[in-house]
C-alpha positions in Angstrom: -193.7 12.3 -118.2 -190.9 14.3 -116.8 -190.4 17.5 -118.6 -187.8 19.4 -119.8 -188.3 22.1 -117.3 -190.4 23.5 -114.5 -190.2 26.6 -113.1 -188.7 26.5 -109.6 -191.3 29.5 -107.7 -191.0 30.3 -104.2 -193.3 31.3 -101.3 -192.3 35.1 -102.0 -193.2 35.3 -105.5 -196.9 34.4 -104.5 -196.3 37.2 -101.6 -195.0 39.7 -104.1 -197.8 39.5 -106.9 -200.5 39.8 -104.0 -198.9 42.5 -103.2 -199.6 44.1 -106.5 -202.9 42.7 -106.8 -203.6 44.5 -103.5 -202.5 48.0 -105.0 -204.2 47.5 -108.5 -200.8 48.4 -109.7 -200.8 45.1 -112.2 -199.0 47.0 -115.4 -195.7 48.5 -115.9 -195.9 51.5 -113.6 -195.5 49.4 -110.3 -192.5 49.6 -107.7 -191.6 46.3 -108.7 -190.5 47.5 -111.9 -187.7 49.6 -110.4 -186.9 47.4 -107.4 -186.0 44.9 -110.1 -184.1 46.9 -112.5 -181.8 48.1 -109.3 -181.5 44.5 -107.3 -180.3 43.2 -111.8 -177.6 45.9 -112.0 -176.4 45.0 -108.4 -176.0 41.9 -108.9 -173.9 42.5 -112.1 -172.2 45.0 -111.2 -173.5 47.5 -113.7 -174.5 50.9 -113.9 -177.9 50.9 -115.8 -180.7 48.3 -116.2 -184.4 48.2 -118.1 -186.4 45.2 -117.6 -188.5 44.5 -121.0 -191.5 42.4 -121.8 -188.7 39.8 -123.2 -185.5 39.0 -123.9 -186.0 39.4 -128.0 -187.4 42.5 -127.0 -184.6 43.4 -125.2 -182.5 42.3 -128.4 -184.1 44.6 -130.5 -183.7 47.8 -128.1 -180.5 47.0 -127.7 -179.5 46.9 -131.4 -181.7 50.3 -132.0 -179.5 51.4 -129.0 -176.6 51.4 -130.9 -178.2 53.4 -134.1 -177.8 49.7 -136.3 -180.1 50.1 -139.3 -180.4 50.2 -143.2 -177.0 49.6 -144.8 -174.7 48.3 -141.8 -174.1 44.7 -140.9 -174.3 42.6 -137.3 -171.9 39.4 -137.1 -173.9 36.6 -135.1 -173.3 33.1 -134.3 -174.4 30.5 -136.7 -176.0 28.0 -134.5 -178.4 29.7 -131.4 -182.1 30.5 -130.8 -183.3 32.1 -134.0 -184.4 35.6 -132.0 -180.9 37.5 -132.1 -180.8 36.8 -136.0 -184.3 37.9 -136.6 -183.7 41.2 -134.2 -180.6 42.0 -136.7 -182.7 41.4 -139.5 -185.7 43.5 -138.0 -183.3 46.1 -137.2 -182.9 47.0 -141.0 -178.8 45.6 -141.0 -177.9 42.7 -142.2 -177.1 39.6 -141.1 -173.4 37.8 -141.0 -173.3 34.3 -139.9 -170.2 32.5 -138.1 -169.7 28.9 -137.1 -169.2 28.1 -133.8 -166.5 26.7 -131.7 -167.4 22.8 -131.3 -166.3 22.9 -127.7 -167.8 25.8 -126.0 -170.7 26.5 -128.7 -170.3 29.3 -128.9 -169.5 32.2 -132.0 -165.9 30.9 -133.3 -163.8 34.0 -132.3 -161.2 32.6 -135.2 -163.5 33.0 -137.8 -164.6 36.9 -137.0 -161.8 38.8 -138.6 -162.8 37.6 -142.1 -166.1 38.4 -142.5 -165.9 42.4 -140.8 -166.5 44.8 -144.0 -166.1 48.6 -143.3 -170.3 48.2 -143.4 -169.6 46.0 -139.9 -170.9 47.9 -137.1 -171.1 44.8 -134.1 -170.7 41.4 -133.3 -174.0 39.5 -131.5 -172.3 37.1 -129.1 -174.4 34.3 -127.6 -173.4 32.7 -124.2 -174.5 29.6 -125.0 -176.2 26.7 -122.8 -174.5 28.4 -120.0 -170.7 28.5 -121.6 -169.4 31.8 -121.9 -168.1 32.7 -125.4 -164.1 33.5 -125.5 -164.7 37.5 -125.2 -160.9 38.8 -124.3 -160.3 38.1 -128.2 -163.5 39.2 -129.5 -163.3 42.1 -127.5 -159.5 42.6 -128.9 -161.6 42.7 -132.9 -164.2 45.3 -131.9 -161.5 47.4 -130.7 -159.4 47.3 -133.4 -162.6 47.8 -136.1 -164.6 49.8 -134.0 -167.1 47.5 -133.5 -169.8 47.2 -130.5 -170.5 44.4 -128.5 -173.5 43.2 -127.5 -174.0 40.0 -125.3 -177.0 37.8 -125.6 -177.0 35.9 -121.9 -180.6 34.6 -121.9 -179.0 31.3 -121.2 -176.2 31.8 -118.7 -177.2 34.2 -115.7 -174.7 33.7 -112.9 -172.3 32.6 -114.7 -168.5 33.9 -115.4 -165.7 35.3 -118.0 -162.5 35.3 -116.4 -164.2 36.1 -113.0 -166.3 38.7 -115.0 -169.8 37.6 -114.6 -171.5 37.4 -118.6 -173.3 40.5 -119.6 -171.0 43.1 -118.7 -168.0 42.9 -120.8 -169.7 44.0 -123.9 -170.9 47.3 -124.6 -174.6 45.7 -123.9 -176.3 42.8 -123.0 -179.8 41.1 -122.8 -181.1 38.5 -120.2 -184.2 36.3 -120.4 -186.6 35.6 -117.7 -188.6 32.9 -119.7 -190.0 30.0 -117.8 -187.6 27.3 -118.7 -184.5 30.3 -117.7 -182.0 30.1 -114.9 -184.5 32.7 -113.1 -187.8 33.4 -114.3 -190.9 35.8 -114.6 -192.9 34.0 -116.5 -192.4 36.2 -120.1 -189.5 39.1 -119.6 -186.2 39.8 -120.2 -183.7 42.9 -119.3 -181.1 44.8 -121.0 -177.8 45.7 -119.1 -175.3 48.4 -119.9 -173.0 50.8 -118.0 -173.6 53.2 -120.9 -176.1 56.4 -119.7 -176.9 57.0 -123.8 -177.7 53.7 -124.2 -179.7 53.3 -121.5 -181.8 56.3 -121.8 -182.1 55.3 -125.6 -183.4 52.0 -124.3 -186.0 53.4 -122.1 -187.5 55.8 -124.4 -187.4 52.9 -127.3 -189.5 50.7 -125.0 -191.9 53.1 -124.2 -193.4 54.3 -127.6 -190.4 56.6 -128.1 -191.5 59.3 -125.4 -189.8 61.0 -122.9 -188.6 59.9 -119.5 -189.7 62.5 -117.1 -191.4 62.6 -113.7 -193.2 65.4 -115.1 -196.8 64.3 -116.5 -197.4 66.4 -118.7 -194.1 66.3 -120.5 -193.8 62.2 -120.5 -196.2 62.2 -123.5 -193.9 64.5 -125.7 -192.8 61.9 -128.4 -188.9 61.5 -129.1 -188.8 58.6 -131.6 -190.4 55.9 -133.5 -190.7 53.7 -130.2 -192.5 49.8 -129.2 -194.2 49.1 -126.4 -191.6 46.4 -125.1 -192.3 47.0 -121.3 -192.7 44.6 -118.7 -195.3 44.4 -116.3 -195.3 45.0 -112.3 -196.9 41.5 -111.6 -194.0 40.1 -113.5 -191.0 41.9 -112.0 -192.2 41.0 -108.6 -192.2 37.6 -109.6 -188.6 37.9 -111.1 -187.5 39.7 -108.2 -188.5 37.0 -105.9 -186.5 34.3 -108.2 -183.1 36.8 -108.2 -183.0 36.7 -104.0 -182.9 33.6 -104.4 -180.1 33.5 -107.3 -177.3 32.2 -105.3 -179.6 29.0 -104.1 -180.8 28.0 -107.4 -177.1 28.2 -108.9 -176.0 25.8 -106.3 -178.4 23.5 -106.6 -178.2 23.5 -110.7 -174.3 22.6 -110.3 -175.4 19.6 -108.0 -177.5 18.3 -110.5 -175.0 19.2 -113.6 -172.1 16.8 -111.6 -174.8 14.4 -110.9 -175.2 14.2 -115.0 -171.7 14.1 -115.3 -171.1 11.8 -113.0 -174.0 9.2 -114.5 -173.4 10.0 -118.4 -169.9 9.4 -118.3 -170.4 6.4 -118.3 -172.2 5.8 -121.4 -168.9 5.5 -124.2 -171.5 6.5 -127.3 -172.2 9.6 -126.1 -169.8 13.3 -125.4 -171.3 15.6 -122.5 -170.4 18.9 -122.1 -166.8 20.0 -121.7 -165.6 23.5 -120.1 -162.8 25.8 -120.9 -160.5 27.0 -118.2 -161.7 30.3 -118.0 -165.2 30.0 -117.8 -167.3 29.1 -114.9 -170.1 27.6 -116.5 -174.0 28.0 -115.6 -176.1 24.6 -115.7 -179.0 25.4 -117.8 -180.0 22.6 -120.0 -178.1 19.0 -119.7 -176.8 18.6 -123.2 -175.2 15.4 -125.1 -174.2 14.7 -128.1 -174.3 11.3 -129.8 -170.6 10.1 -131.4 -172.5 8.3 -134.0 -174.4 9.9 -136.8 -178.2 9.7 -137.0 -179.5 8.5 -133.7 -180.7 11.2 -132.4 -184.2 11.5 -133.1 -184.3 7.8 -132.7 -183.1 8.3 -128.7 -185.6 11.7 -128.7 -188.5 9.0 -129.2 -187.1 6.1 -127.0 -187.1 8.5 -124.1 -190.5 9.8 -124.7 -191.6 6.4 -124.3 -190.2 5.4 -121.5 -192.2 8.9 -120.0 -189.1 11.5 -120.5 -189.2 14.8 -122.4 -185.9 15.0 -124.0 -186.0 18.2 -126.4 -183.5 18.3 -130.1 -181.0 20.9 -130.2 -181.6 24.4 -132.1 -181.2 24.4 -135.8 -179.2 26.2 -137.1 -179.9 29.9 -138.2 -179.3 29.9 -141.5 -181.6 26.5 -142.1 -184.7 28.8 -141.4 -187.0 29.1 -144.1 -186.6 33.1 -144.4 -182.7 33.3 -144.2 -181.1 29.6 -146.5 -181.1 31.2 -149.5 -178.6 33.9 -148.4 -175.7 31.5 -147.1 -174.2 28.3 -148.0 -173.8 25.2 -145.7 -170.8 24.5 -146.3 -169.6 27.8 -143.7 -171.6 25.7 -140.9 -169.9 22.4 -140.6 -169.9 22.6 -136.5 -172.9 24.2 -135.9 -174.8 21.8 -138.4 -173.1 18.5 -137.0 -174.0 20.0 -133.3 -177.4 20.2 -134.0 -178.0 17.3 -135.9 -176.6 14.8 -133.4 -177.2 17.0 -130.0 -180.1 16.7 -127.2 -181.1 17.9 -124.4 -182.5 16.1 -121.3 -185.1 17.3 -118.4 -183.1 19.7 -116.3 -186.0 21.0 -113.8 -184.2 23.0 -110.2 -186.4 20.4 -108.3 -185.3 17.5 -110.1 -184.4 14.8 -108.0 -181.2 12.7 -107.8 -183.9 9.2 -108.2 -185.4 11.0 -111.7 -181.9 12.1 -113.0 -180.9 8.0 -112.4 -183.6 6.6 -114.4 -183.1 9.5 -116.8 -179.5 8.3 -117.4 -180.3 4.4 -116.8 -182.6 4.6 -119.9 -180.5 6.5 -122.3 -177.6 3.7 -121.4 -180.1 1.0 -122.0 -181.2 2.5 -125.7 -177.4 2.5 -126.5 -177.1 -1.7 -125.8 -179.8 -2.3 -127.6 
């Protein structure tokens, strides 16, 4: 079987975790921790950065961050991984849903402006499958309602808005470090920001709401109802050795996104991904999308056969159990017909140029027969 993903680890990630094995310092309190945090806001360009045991974590701190509760509402896109919807809902706000944009996937900017009530207090905007959302007029709405930003790019590290790279044009953003991310540390995420409040509002949050001081005896003084979202040294180090090697893995991730291209485009029954102008995309997972209805679980079990792992896209949000009963369908007509005819096939770093053939070879053969 070829997977959908495997984690791409070097020789220095093994180095690194010894190195904290060595030390005993194995929990959050290591030097890994910080080196982390400092080589993430580098390489963004930001100010501030605190690395968290996950990027739904990260979600969550960064919508307490911005003092979102009981009575205020979050706009969020329609159609991404369910955690950003659940972290609203967590929070105590609630949650407005918003089609998305059939090319780029991402939150329809068009449809924002309707649905902001003077209870409106941010818009959740998901980079999605490694396609920027259109920010310069989202950006344009929060300024004129007064509305914060926050950017979920747990799929699209690396990549760019208008030569801005994702995660810091909003007010905030997250980042994941899951195993099947652009960069990983097994579990983890991180939250970026070039807001001092924020930040130090983020680091309290994450450590059961006490202070951040050198001082020992003052650390344990309590500011706030806090979580224990932190991440550990073992992990940092790992995700440390993954971001020196950022520029690499990029690279190699475009290769193999033109090498789909190249082969899928010349199946006729299928639509692969398509890229606005002013985005430079991030290859995360090869996605497709079947012209004709109802085939796609039907090509889900054809590759599994043949000893490939293709994975269905994301359902919706507002399909979940726990939220359909507060929206109507007929808001979601892209996001629903994305999903239901959308896939996504093995897209491993290491995956080689002979796999990605018989990868595309059999999902041309299942369309002629």
């Amino acid at each position: 079987m070829i997977p959908i993903y495997i984690p791409s680890l070097n020789k220095k990630a093994k180095k690194y975790v010894s190195k904290c094995l060595d030390t005993n310092w194995i929990s959050s309190q290591g030097e890994y921790i910080l080196i982390f945090e400092k080589a993430l806001a580098k390489y963004h360009g930001v100010k501030y950065c605190v690395a968290t045991s996950g990027c739904t974590s990260a979600l969550h701190l960064a919508i307490k961050s911005l003092n979102i509760g009981k009575g205020d509402e979050v706009i969020c896109p329609d159609l991404t991984f369910i955690a950003p919807a659940n972290m609203i809902v967590l929070s105590g706000a609630k949650l407005k849903l918003i089609d998305i944009d059939p090319e780029t996937l991402a939150i329809d900017h068009k449809q924002i402006e309707k649905k902001i009530t003077k209870k409106t207090k941010a818009i959740m905007v998901v980079h999605q499958f490694g396609h920027a959302a259109d920010m310069s007029p989202i950006m344009k709405i929060a300024r004129k309602y007064n509305l914060r930003v926050i950017e979920d790019n747990a799929e699209s590290i690396g990549g760019t808005y208008k030569g801005k790279k994702l995660g810091t044009i909003g007010d905030v953003a997250t980042l994941s470090f899951y195993a099947n991310k652009i960069i990983t540390s097994g579990e983890g995420g991180a939250i970026l920001t070039n807001s001092k409040k924020i930040a130090q509002r983020c680091y309290v949050l994450r450590d059961h709401g006490m202070l951040r001081t050198s001082d020992p005896i003052k650390r344990y003084i309590n500011l706030d109802l806090g979580f224990n979202y932190r991440m550990t040294n073992m992990q940092a180090a790992v995700g440390f050795s993954q971001l020196e090697d950022i520029n690499k893995v990029l690279k190699k991730r475009n290769t193999q996104m033109l090498l789909y291209k190249k082969y899928l485009s010349q199946i006729s029954e299928i639509k692969t991904r398509s890229f606005k102008s002013w985005c430079s995309p991030v290859h995360w997972l090869t996605t497709i999308t079947i012209l004709k209805k109802n085939l796609r679980n039907r090509l889900i079990n054809f590759l599994a056969k043949s000893g490939i792992d293709a994975r269905p896209m994301i359902n919706p949000v507002h399909e979940a159990r726990h939220f359909k009963n507060f929206f109507n369908k007929k808001n979601f007509v892209n996001s629903i017909n994305v999903s239901r005819n959308s896939l996504h096939l093995p897209s491993s770093t290491d995956l080689k140029k002979s796999e990605i053939q018989f990868i595309c070879n059999k999902v041309e053969i299942f369309f002629k027969k």
